[in-house]
C-alpha positions in Angstrom: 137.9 -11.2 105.3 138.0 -13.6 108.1 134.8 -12.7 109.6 131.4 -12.3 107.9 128.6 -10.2 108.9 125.3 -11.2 107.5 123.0 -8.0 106.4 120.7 -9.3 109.7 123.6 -9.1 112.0 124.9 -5.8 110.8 121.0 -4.2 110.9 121.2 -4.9 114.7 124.8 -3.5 115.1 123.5 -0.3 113.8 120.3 -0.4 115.3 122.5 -0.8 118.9 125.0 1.7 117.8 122.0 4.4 117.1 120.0 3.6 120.4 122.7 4.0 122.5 124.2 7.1 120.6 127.6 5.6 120.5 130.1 7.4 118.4 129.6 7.8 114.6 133.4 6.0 114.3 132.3 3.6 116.6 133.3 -0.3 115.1 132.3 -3.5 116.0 135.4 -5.6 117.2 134.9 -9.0 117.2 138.0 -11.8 118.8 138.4 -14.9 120.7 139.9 -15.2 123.8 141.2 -17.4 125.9 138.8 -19.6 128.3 135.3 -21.0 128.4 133.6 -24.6 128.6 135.2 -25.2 125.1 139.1 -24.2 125.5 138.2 -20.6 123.2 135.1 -18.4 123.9 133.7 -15.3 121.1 134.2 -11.9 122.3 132.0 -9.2 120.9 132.0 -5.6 121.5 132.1 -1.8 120.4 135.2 0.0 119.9 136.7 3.6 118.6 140.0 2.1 118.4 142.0 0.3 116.2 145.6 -0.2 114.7 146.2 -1.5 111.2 149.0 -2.8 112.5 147.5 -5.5 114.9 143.9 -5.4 113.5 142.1 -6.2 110.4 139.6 -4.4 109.1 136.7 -4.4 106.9 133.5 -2.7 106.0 130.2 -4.9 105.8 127.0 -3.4 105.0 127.6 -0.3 106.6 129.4 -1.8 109.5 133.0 -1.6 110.3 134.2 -4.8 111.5 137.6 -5.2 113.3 139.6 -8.2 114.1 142.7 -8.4 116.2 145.1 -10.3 113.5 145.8 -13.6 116.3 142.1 -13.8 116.3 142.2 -14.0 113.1 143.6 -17.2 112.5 140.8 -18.9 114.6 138.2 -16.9 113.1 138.9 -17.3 109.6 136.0 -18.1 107.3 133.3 -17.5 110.4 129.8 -16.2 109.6 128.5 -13.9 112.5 124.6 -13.7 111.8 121.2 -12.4 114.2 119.0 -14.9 115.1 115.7 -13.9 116.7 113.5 -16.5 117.6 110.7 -17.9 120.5 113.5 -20.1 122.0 116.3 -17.4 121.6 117.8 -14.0 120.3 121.0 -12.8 119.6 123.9 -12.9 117.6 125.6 -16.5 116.4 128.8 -17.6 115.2 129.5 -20.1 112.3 132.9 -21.2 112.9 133.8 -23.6 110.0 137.7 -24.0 112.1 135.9 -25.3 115.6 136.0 -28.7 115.7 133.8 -29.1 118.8 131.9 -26.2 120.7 129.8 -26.2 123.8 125.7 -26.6 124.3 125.4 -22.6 124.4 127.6 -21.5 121.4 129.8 -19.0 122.9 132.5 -21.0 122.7 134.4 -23.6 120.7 137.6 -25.4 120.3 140.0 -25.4 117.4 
């Protein structure tokens, strides 16, 4: 499993899922692209899509969690968690493979 979803992360993918009545097969996809202050930036989204061929998958308490596999490589070992606090809220990555990322966190370099 290259990416990790803490139980706090994956209470607010469902809770999003539920409010905005996206499809029951809906999964979370989670990569990296290209770009940002850092050289790579996270990408985070919904999807009803994906190919065991390209993709990895996994289920993480009661969240289905896909990763394209050249993502993977950079993503390996990172902890995606929900942080909700007076000076921010949302979701956070833990890369262990980003050897520097920017002020904001969204994105890193490897």
């Amino acid at each position: 499993m290259s990416v990790l979803l803490t139980e706090k992360a994956a209470s607010e993918v469902i809770k999003i899922i539920s409010d905005q009545k996206m499809d029951p097969a809906t999964v979370l996809r989670v990569g990296v692209a290209g770009g940002g202050c850092s050289g790579f930036s996270y990408s985070l989204g919904f999807d009803t899509a994906w190919d065991p061929k390209s993709d990895s998958r996994s289920q993480q308490h009661g969240v289905a969690v896909v990763v394209d596999k050249k993502s993977d490589l950079f993503l390996d070992g990172t902890t995606l968690d929900f942080h909700e606090g007076i000076e921010k809220r949302g979701f956070t990555f833990n890369n262990p493979n980003a050897k520097k990322s920017c002020g904001c966190g969204s994105s890193f370099q490897a």
